[in-house]
Backbone as CSV, one residue per row, in Angstrom:
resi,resn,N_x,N_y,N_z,CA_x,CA_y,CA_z,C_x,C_y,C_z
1,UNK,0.837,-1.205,0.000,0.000,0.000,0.000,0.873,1.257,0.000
2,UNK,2.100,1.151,1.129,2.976,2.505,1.095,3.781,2.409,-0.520
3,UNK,3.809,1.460,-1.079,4.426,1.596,-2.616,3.451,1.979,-3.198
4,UNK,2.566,1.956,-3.599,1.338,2.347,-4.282,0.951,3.837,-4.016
5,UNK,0.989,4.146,-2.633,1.089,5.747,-1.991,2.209,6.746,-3.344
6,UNK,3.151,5.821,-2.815,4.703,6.865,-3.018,4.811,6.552,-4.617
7,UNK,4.272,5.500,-5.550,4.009,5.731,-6.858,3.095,6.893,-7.515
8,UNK,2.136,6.393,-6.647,0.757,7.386,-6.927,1.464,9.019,-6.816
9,UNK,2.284,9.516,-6.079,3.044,11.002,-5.850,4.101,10.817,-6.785
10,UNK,4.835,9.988,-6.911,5.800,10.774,-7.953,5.301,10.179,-9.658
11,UNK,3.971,9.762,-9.634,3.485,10.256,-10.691,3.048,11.713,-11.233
12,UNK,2.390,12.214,-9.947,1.847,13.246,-10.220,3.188,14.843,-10.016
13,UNK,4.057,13.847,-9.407,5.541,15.373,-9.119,6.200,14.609,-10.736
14,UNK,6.200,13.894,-11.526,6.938,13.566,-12.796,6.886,14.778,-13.501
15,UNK,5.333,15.133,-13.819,5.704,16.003,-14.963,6.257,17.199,-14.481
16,UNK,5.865,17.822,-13.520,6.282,19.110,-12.886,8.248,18.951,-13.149
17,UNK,8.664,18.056,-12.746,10.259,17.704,-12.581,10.798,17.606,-13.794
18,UNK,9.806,16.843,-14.766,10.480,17.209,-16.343,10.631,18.518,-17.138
19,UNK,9.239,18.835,-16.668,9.638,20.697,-17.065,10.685,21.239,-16.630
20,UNK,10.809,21.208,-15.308,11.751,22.266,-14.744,13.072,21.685,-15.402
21,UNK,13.316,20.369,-15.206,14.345,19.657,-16.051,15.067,20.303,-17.277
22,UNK,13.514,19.766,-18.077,14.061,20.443,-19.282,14.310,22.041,-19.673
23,UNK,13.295,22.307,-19.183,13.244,23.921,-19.181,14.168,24.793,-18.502
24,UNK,14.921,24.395,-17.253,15.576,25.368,-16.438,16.967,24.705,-16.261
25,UNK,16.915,23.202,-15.651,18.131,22.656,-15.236,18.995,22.419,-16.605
26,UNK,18.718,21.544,-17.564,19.185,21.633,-19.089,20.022,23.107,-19.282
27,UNK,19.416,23.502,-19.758,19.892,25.067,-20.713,20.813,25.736,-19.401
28,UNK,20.677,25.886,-18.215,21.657,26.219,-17.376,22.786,25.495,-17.312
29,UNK,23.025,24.233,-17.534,24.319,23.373,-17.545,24.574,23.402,-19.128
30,UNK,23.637,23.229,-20.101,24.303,23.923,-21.331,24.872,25.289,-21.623
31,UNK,24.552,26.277,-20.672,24.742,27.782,-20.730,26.217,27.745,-20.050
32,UNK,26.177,26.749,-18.846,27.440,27.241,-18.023,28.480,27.418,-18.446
33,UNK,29.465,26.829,-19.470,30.740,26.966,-20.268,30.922,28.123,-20.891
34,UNK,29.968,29.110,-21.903,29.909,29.655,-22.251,30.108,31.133,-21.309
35,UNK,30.036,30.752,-19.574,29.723,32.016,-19.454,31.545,32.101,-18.196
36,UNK,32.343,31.358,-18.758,33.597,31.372,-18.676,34.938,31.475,-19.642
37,UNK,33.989,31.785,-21.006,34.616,31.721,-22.440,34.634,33.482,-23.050
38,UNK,35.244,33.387,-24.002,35.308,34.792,-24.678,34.273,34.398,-25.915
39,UNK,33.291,34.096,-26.179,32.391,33.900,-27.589,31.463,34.431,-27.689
40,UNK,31.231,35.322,-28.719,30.855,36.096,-29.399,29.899,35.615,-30.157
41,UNK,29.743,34.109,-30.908,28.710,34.213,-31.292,29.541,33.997,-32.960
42,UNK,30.109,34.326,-32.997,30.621,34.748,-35.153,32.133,33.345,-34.969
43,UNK,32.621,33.045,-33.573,33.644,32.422,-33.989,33.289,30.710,-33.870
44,UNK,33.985,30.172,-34.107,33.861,28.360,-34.112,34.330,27.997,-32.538
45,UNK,35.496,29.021,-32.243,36.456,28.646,-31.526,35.588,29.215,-29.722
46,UNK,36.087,28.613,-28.601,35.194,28.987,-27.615,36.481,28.926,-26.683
47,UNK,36.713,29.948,-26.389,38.424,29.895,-25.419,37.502,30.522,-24.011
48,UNK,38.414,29.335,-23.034,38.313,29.646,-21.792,39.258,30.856,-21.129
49,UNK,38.338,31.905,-20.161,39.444,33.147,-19.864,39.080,32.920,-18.865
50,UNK,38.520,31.988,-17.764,38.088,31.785,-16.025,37.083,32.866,-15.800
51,UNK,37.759,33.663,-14.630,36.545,34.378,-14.283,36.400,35.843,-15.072
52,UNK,37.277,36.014,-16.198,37.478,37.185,-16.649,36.272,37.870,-17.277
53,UNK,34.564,37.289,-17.445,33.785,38.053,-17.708,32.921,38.594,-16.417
54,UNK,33.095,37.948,-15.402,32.351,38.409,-13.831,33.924,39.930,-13.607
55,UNK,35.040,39.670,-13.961,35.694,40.942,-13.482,34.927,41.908,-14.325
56,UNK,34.595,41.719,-15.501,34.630,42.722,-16.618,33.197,43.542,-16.460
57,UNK,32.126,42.613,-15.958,31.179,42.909,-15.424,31.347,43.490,-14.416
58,UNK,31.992,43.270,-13.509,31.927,44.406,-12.060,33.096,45.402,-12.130
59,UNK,33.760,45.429,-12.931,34.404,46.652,-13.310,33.664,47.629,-13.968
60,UNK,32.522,47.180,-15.182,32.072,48.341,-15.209,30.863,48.267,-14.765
61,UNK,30.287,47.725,-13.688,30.178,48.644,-12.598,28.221,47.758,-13.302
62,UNK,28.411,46.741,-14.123,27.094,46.366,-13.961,26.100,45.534,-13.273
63,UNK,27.233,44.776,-12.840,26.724,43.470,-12.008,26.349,44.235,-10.428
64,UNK,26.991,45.276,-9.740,26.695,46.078,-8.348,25.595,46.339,-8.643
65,UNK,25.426,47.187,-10.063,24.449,48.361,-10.022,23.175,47.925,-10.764
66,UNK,23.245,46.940,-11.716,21.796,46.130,-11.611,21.446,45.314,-11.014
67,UNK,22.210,44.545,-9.721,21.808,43.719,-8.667,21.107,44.351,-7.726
68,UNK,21.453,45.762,-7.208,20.835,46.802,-6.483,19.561,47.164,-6.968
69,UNK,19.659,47.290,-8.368,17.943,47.823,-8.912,17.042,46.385,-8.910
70,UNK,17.987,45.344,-9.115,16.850,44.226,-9.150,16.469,43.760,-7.615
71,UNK,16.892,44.465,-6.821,16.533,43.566,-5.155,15.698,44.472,-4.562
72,UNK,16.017,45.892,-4.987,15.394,47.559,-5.045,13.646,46.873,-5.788
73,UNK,14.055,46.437,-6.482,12.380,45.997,-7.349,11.768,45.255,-6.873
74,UNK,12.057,43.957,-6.567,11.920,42.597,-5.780,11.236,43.299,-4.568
75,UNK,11.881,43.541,-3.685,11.010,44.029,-2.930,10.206,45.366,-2.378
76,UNK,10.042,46.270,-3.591,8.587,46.975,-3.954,7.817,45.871,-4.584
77,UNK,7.883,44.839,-5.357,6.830,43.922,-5.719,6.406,43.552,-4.906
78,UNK,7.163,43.079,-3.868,6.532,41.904,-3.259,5.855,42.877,-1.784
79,UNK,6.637,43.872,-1.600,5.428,44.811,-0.485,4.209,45.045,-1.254
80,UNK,3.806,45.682,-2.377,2.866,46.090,-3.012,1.931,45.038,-3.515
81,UNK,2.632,44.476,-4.218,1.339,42.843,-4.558,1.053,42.096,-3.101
82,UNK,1.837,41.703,-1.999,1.033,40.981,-1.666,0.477,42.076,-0.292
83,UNK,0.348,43.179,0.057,-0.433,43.907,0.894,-1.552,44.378,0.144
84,UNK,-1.988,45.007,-1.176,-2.730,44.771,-1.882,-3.492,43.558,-2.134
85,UNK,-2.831,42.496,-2.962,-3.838,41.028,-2.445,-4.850,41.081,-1.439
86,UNK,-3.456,41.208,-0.024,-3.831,40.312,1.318,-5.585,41.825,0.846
87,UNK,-5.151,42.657,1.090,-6.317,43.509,1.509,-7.489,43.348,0.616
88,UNK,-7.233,43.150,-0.890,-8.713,42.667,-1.561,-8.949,41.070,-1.492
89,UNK,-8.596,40.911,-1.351,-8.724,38.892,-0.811,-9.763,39.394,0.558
90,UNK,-9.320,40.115,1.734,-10.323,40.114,2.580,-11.801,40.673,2.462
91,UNK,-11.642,41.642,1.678,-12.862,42.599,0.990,-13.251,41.645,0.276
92,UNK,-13.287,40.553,-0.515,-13.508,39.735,-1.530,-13.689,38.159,-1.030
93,UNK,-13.536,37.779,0.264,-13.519,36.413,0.850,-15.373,35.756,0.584
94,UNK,-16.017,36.596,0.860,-16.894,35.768,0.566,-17.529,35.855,-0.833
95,UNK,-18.888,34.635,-1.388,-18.776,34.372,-2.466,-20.349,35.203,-2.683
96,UNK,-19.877,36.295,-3.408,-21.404,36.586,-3.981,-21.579,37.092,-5.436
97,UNK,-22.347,37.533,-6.149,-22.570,37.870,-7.141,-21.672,39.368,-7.420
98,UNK,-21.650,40.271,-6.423,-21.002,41.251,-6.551,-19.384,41.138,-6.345
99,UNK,-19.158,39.974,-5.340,-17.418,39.581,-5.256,-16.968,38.740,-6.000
100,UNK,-17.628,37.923,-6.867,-17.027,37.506,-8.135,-17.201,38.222,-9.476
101,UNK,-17.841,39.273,-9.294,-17.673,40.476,-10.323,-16.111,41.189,-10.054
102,UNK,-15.772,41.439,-8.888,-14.812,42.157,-8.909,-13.631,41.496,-8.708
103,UNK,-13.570,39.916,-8.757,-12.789,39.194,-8.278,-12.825,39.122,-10.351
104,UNK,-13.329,38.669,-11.113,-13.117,38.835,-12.510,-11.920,39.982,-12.927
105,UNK,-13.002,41.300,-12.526,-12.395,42.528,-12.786,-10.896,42.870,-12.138
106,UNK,-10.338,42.330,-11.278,-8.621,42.664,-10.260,-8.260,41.288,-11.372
107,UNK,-8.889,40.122,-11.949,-8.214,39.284,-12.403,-7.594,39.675,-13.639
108,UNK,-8.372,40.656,-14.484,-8.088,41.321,-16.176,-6.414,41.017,-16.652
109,UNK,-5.817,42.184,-15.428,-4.412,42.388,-15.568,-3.343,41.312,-16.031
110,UNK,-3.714,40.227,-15.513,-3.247,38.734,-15.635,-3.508,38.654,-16.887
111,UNK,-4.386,38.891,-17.547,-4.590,38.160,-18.898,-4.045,39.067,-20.043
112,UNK,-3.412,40.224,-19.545,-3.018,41.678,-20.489,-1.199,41.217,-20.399
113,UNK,-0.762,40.994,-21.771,0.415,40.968,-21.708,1.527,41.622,-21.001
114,UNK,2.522,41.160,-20.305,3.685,42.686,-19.810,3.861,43.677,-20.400
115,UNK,3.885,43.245,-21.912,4.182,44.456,-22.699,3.276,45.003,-22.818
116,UNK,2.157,44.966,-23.283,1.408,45.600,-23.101,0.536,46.608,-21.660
117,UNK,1.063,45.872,-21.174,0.258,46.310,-20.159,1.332,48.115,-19.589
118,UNK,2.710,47.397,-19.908,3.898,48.029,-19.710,3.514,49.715,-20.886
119,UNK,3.345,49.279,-21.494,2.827,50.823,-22.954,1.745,51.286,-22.196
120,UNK,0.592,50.493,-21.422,-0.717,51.427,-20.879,-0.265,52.252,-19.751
121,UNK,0.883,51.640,-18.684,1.116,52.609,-17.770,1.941,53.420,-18.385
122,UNK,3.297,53.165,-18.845,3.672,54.319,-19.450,3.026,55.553,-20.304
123,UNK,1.688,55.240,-21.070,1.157,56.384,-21.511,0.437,56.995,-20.231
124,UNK,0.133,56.583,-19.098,-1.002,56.768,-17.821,0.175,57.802,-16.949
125,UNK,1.441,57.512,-16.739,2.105,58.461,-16.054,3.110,59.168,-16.556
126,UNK,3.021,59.271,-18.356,3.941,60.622,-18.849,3.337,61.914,-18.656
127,UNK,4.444,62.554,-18.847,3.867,64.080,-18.139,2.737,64.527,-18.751
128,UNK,2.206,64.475,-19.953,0.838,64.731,-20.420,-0.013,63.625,-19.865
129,UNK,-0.181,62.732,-18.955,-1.128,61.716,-18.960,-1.551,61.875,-18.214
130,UNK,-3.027,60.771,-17.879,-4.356,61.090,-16.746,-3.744,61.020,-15.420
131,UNK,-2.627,60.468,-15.072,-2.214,60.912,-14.236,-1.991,62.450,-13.832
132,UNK,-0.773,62.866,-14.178,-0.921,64.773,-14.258,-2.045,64.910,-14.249
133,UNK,-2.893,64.950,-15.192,-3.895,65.402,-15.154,-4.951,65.764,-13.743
134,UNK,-4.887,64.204,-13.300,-5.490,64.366,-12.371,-5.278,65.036,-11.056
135,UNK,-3.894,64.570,-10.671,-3.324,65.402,-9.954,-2.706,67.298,-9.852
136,UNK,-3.343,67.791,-11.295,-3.166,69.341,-11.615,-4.801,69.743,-11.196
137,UNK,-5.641,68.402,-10.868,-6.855,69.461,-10.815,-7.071,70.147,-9.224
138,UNK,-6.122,69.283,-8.634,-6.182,69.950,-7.248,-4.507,70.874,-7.146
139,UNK,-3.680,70.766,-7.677,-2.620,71.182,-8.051,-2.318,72.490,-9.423
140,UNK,-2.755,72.816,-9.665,-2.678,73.867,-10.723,-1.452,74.017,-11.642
141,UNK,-0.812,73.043,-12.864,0.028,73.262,-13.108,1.039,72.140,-12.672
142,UNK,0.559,71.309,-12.104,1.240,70.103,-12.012,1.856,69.589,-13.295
143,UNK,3.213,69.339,-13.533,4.059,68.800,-14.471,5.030,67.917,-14.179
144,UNK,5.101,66.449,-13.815,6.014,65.939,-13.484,6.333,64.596,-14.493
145,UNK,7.767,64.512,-14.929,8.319,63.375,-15.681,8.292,62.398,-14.749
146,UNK,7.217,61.392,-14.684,7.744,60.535,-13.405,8.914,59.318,-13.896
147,UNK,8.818,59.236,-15.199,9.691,58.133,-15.352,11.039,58.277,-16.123
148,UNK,10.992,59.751,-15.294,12.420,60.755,-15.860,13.775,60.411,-14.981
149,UNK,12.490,60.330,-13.760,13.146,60.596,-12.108,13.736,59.150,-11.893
150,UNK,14.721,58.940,-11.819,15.415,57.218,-11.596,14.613,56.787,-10.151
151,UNK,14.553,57.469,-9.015,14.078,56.649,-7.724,12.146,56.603,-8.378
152,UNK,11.056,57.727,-8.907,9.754,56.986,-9.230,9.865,56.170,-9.868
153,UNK,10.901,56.254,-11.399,11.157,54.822,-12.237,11.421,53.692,-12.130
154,UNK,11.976,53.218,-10.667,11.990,52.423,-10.340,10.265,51.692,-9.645
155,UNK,9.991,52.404,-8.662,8.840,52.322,-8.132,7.710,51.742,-9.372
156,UNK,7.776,52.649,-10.054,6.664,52.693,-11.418,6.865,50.751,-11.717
157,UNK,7.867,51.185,-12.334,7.529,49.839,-13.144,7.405,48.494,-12.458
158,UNK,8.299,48.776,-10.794,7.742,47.864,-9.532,6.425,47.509,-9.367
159,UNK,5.763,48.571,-9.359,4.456,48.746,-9.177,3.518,48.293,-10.242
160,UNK,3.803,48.637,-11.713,3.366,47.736,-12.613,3.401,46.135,-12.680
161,UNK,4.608,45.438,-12.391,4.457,43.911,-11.933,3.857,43.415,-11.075
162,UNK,3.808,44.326,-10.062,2.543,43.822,-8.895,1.461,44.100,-8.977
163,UNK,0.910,45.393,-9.907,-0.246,44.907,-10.736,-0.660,44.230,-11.311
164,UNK,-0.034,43.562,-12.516,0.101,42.656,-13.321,-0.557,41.448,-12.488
165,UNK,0.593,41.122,-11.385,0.256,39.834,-10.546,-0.728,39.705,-9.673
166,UNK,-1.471,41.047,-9.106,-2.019,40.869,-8.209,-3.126,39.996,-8.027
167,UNK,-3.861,40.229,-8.991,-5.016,39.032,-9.077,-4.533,37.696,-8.982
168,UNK,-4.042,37.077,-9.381,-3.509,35.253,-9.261,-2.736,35.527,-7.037
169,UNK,-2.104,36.392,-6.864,-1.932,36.525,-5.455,-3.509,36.486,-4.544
170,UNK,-4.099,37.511,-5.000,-5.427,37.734,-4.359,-6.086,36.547,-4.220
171,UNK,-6.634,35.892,-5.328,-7.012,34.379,-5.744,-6.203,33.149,-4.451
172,UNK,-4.901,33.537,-4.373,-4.392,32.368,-3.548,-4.668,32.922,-2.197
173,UNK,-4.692,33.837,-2.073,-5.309,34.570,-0.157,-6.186,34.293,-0.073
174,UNK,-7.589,33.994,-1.019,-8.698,34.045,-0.824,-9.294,32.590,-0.814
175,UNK,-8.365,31.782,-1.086,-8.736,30.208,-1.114,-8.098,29.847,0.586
176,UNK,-6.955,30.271,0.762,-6.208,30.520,2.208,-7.242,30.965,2.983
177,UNK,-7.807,31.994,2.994,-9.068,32.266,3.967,-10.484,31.854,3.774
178,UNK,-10.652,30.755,3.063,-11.951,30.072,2.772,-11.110,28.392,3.910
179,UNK,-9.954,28.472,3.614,-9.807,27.133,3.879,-9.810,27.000,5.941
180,UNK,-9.762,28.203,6.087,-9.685,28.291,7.648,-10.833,27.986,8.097
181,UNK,-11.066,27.018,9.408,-11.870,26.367,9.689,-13.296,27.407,10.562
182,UNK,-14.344,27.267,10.063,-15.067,28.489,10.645,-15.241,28.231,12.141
183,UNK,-15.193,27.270,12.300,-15.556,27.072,14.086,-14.586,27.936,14.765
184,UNK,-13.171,27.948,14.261,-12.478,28.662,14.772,-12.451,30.080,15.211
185,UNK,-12.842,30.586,13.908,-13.827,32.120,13.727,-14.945,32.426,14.862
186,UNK,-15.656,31.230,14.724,-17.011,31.556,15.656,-16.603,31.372,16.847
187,UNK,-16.034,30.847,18.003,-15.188,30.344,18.551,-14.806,31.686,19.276
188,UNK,-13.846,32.298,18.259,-13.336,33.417,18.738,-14.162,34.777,18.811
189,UNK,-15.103,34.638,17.513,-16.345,35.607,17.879,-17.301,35.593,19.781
190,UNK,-17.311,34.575,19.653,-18.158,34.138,21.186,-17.629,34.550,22.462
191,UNK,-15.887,34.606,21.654,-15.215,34.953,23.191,-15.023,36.277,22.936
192,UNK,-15.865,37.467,22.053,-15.501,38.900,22.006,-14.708,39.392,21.274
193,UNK,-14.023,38.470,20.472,-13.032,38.621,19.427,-12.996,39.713,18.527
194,UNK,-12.631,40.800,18.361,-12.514,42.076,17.116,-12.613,41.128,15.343
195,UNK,-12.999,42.129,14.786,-12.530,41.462,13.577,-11.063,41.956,13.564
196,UNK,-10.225,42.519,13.786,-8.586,42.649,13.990,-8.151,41.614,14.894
197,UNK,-8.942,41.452,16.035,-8.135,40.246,16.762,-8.062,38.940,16.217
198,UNK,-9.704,38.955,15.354,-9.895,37.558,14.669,-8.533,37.401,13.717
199,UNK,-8.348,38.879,12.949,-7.295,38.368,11.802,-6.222,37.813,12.010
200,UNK,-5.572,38.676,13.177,-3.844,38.662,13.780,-3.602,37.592,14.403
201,UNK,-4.865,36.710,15.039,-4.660,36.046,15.834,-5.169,34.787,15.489
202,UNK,-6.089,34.274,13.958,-6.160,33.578,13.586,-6.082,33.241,12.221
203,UNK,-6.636,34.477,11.225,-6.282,34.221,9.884,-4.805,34.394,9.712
204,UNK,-4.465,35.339,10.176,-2.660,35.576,9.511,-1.906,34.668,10.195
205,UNK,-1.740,33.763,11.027,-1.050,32.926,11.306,-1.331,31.489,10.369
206,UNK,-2.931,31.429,10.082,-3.382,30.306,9.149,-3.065,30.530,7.701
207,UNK,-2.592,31.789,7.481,-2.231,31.907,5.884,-1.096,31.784,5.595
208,UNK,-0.457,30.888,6.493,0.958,31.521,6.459,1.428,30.232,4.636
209,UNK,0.916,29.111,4.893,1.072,28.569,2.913,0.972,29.522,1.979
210,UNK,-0.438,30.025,2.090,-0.464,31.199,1.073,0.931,32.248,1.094
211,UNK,1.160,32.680,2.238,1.805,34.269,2.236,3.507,32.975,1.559
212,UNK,3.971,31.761,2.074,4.582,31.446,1.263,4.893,31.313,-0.254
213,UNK,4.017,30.934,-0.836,4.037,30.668,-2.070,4.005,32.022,-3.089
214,UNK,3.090,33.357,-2.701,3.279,34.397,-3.111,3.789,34.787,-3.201
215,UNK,4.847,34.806,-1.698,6.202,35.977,-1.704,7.578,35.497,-2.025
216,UNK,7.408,33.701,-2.109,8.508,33.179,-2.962,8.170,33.481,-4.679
217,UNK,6.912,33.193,-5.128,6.580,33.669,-6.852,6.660,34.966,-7.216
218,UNK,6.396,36.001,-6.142,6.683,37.062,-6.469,8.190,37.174,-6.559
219,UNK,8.794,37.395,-5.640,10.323,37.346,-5.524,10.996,36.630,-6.653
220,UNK,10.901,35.518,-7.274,11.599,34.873,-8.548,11.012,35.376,-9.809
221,UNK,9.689,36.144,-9.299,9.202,36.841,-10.927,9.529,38.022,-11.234
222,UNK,10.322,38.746,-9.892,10.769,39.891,-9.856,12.452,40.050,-10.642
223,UNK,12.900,38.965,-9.718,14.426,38.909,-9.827,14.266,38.669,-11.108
224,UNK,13.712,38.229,-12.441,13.643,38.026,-13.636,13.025,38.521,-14.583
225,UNK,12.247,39.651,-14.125,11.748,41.152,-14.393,12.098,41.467,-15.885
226,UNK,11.567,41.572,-16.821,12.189,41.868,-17.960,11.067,43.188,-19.122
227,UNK,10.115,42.154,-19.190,8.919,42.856,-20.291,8.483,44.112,-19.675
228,UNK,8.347,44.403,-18.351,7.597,45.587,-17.909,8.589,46.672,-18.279
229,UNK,10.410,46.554,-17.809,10.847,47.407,-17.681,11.434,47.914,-18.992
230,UNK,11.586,46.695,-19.873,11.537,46.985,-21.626,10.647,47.977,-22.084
231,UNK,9.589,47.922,-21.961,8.061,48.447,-22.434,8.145,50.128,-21.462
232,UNK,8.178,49.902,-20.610,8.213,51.171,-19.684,9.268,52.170,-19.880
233,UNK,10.418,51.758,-19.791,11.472,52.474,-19.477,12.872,52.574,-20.128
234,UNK,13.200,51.197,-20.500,14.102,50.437,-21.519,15.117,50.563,-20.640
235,UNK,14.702,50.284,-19.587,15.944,50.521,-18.508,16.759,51.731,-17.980
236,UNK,16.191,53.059,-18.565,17.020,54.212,-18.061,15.341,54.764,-16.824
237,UNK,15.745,55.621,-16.731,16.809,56.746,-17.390,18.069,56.298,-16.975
238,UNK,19.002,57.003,-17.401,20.207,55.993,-17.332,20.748,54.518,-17.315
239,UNK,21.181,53.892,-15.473,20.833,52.459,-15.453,19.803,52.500,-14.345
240,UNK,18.803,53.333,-14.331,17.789,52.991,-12.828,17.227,52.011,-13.145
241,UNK,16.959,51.832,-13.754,15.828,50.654,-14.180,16.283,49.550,-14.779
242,UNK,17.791,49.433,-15.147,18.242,47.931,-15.471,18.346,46.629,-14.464
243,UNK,17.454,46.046,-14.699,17.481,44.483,-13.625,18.303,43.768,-14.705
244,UNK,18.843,42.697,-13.320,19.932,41.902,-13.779,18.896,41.573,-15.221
245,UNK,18.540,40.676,-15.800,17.361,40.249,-16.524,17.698,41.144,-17.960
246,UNK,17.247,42.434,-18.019,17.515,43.115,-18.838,19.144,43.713,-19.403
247,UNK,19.801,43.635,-18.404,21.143,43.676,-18.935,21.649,42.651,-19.633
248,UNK,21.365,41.284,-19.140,21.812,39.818,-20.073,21.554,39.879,-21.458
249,UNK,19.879,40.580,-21.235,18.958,40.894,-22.745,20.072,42.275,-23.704
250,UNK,20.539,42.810,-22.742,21.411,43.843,-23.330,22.574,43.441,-23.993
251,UNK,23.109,42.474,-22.883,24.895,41.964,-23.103,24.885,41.033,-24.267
252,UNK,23.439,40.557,-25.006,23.656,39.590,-26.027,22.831,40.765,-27.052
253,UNK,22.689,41.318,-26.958,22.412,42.194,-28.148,23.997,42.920,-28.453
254,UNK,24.447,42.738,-27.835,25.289,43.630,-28.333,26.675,42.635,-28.588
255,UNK,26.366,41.086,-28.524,27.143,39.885,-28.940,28.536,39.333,-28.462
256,UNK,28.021,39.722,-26.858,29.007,39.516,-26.061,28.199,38.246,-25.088
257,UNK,28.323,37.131,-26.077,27.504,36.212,-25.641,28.256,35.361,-24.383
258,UNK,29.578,35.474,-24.395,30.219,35.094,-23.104,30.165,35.927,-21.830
259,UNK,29.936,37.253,-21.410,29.189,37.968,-20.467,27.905,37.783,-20.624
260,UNK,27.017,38.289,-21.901,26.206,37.391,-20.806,25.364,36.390,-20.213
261,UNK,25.661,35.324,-20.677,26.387,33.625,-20.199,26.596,33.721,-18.197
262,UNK,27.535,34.807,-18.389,28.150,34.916,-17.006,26.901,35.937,-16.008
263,UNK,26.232,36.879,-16.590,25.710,37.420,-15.795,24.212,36.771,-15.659
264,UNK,23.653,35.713,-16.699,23.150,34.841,-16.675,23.328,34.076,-15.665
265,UNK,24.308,33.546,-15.132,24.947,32.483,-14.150,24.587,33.051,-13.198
266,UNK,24.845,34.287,-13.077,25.053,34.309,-11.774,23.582,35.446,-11.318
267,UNK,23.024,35.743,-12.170,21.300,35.543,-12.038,20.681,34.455,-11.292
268,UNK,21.096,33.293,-11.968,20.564,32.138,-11.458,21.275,31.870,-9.984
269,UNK,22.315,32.161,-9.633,22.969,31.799,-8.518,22.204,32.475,-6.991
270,UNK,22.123,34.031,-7.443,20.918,34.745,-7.572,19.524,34.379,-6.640
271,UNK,19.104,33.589,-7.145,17.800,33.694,-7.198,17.517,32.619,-6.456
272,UNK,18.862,31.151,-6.579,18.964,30.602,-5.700,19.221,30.639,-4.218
273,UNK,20.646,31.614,-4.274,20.776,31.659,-2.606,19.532,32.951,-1.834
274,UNK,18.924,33.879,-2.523,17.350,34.741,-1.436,16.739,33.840,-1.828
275,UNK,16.315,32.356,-2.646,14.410,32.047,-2.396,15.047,30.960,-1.781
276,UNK,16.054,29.999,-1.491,15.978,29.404,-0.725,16.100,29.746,1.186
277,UNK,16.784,29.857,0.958,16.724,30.495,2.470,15.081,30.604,2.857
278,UNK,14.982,32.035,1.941,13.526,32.560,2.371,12.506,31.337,2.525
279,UNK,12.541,30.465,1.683,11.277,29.139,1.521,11.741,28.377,2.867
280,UNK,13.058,28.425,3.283,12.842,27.035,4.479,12.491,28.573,5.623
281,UNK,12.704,29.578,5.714,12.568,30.423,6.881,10.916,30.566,7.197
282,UNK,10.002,30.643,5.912,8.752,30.468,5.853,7.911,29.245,5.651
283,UNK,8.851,28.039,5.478,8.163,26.878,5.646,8.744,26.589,7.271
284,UNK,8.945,27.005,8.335,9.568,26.976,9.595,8.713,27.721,10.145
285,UNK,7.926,28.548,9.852,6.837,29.760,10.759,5.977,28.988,10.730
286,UNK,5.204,28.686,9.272,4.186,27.706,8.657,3.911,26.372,9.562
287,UNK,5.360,25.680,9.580,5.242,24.814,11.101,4.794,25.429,12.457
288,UNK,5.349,26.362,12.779,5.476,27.080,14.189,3.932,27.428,14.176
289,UNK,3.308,28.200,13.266,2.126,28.616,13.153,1.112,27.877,13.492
């Protein structure tokens, strides 16, 4: 019976493991050589120079300074999508005709490409847009480049990915607070319970799966950030807005396919040493909880 159990599961973890397989583990051990080589892409020949494209990268000064904007982003996503969520997930927990109208409507964004979605805010907060606008009607003369300014440009297009995501976050809070047991609720209602005491003291400790899985998907969708800040900003003004992500997209346009190979690498290295940690530190509360 316990063989039949433990077949029955890694049937259903197979396909998940072949994807990632093929899709992530593959092409990273095919990528790795390349990102210790001088190749360009035009030659046959693939010469090893060690670590000489990680110096060349932090000499000029890209690997500091788009690791900073991508951790700078990472977490404005992940404050903004999931305190947003958590807060329409609660406005939205129960099931009625009017909260699955608006549970549709927060879902839209999800289905609107990055790029696209990336061209609607950018026309929404250039200095002629309904933004200004709106803000000159109590302001007289309000004129501001917001995505002139490197510290809003960052924010902005932060803030656009956690739009983007928020609905599929909201969706997982709101199955998290359906799944909490109501006796518990009533329970605590009987003994005088606030709806604040109810939350702090029983939903937010019971969500703690949910608040995992969000703020690890947010966090790896951040660190790999690419279409919003293309579409928005193209990474300036200057480098405010280059995430690691978009510089790789940079370093092979411009056919320096052995950097970036390397800043590739170490993207991934990346992304490994903050979500692990973070996943056993929040699968450890999740217990405690």
């Amino acid at each position: 019976m316990r063989g039949r159990k433990a077949l029955g599961s890694a049937a259903f973890v197979a396909p998940s493991v072949a994807l990632v397989v093929v899709f992530f583990v593959i092409p990273f051990v095919l990528n790795l050589p390349f990102a210790f080589s001088s190749w360009t892409g035009y030659s046959e020949e693939i010469g090893f120079i060690g670590l000489d494209n990680f110096t060349l990268l932090a000499d000029r000064g890209v690997l500091v300074t788009s690791t900073v904007v991508t951790v700078v982003y990472a977490v404005i996503c992940m404050l903004v999508q999931n305190i947003v969520s958590l807060s329409l997930a609660l406005s939205l927990r129960d099931a009625t005709p009017a909260t699955t109208f608006f549970r549709s409507i927060f879902f839209v964004p999800v289905l609107i490409s990055p790029l696209a979605g990336g061209y609607i805010w950018r026309a929404i907060v250039s200095p002629d847009g309904p933004l200004n606008a709106t803000i000159a009607l109590g302001a007289p003369g309000f004129d501001f480049a917001w995505l002139g300014d490197p510290y809003w440009a960052v924010f902005w297009v932060a803030f656009v990915d956690a739009w983007k995501w928020c609905g599929v976050a909201t969706l997982v809070y709101i199955a998290g607070l359906n799944s909490i047991p109501k006796e518990l609720l009533e329970a605590a209602d009987i003994d005088g319970a606030g709806r604040w005491r109810r939350f702090w003291s029983i939903s937010f400790p019971l969500l703690a799966p949910a608040f995992t899985f969000n703020i690890v998907t947010t966090l790896i969708g951040a660190l790999s950030a690419y279409d919003v800040v293309a579409s928005m900003t193209g990474g300036g003004p200057g480098d405010s807005t280059t995430t690691l992500n978009f510089a790789v997209v940079q370093q092979f346009g411009y056919s320096f396919f052995g950097v970036a190979s390397a800043l590739n690498f170490f993207v991934t290295i990346l992304v490994i040493v903050l979500a692990v940690p973070l996943v056993m530190w929040l699968r450890r509360r999740e217990v405690a909880s």
